[in-house]
C-alpha positions in Angstrom: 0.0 0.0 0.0 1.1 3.5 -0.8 2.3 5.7 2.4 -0.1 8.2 1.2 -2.9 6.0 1.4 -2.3 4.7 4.7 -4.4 5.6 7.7 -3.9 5.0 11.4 -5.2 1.7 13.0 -7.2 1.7 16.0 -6.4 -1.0 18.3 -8.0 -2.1 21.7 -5.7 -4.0 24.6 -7.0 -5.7 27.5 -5.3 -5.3 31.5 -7.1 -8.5 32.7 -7.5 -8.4 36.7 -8.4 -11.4 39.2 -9.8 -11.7 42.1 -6.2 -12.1 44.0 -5.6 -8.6 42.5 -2.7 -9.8 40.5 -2.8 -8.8 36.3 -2.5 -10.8 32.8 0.6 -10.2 31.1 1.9 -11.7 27.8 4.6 -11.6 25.6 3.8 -11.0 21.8 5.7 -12.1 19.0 4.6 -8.8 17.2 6.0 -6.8 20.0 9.5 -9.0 20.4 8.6 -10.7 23.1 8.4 -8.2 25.5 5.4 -8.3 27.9 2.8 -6.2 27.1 -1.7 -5.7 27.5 -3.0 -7.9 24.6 -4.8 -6.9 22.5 -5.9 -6.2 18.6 -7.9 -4.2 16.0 -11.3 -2.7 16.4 -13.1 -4.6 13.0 -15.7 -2.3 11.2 -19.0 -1.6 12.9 -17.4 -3.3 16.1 -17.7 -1.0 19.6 -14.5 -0.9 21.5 -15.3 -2.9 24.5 -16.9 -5.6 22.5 -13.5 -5.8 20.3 -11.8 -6.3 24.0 -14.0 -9.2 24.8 -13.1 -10.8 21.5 -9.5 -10.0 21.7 -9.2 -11.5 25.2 -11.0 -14.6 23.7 -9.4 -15.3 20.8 -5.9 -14.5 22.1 -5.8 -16.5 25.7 -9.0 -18.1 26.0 -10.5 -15.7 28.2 -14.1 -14.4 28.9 -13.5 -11.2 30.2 -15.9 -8.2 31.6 -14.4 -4.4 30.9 -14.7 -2.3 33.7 -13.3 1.1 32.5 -10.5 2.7 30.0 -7.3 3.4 31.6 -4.9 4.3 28.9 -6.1 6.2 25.4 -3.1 7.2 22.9 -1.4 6.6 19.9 2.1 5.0 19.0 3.4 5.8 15.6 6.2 3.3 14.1 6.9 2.0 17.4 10.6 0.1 17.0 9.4 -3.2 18.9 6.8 -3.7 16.7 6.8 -6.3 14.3 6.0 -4.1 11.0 5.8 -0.4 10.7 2.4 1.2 11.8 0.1 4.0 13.3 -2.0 2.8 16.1 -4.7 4.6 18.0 -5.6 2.9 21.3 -7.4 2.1 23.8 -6.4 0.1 26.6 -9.4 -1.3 29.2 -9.4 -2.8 32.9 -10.9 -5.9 32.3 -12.5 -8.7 35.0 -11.2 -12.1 34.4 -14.6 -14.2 34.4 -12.5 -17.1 34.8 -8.6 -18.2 35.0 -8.3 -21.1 32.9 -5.5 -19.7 29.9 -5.3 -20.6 26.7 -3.3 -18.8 24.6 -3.0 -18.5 21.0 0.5 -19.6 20.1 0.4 -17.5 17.0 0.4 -14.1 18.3 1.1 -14.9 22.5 4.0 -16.9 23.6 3.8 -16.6 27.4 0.8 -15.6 29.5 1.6 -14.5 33.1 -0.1 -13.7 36.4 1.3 -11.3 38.1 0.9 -8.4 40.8 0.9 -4.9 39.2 3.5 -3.6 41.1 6.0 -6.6 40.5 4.7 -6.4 36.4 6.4 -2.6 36.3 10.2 -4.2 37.0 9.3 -6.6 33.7 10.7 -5.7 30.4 7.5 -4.2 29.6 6.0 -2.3 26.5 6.1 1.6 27.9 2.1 1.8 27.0 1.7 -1.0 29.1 3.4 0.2 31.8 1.8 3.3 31.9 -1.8 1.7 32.0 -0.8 -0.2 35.2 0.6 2.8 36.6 -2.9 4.2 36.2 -4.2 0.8 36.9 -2.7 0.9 40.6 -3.8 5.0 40.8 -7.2 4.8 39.9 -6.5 7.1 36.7 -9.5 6.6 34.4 -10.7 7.8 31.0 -14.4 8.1 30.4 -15.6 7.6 26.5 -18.5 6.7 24.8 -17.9 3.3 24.1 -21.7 2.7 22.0 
C-alpha cells in the first residue's frame, strides 16, 4: 500500500484483573517478546469494548468483563513492533470471568499472572506500563464506548 494512502489503526488491549488482585501479562511475537496488554484491531461496525471481549477470547482463552478505560493514545512506528504502523488505542481494565489460559500460540508466547506492582520491574511495552501505573492509581478515561 502507498504511504499516502495509509491511515492509522485503531487497536483495543486488554489489562485483565483477578480476584487475587494480580494482572495478565503476555509476551507478543509482534511486540519481540516483550510483555505487554494484549490486545488487537477494532473490526468495522465493532464497539470498543466488545473488540476487548473478542480480543481476550481469541488471544488467551478468556471471557472477560471491561470495567473502565485506563490508557487512550497513539504510538506511531513504534521500534518493537513487528511491522511499521500507526496505532490509536485504547487500553481497558478488564475482569477475568474465569482463570483457565489458553493462549494463542500464534500471536502470545507466554501468559503470566502477576501483581501490578511486580509487572512494572518486567521488560515491559512503555504503553503498558503506563496503564498499570494508572491501573494501581485509579486514573480513568471516560468515552463513549456505543
Amino acid at each position: 500500500m502507498n504511504e499516502n494512502n495509509r491511515k492509522p489503526e485503531v487497536v483495543v488491549a486488554y489489562l485483565v484483573v483477578n480476584k487475587k488482585g494480580e494482572m495478565l501479562l503476555n509476551k507478543s511475537v509482534k511486540w519481540k517478546n516483550v510483555y505487554v496488554s494484549g490486545g488487537g484491531h477494532v473490526e468495522w461496525g465493532e464497539s470498543l469494548l466488545d473488540a476487548v471481549k473478542r480480543e481476550a477470547k481469541e488471544e488467551i482463552g478468556l471471557n472477560v468483563r471491561p470495567l473502565y478505560c485506563v490508557n487512550i493514545g497513539q504510538s506511531i512506528n513504534p521500534k518493537k513492533f513487528n511491522r511499521s504502523a500507526h496505532m490509536l488505542f485504547f487500553h481497558f481494565v478488564c475482569r477475568a470471568l474465569s482463570t483457565k489460559i489458553k493462549i494463542d500460540k500464534k500471536d502470545i508466547t507466554e501468559a503470566i499472572w502477576i501483581k501490578p506492582q511486580k509487572a512494572l520491574k518486567l521488560n515491559i511495552r512503555k504503553h503498558a506500563k503506563t496503564s498499570i501505573k494508572n491501573y494501581i492509581h485509579d486514573k480513568r478515561f471516560d468515552i463513549e464506548t456505543k
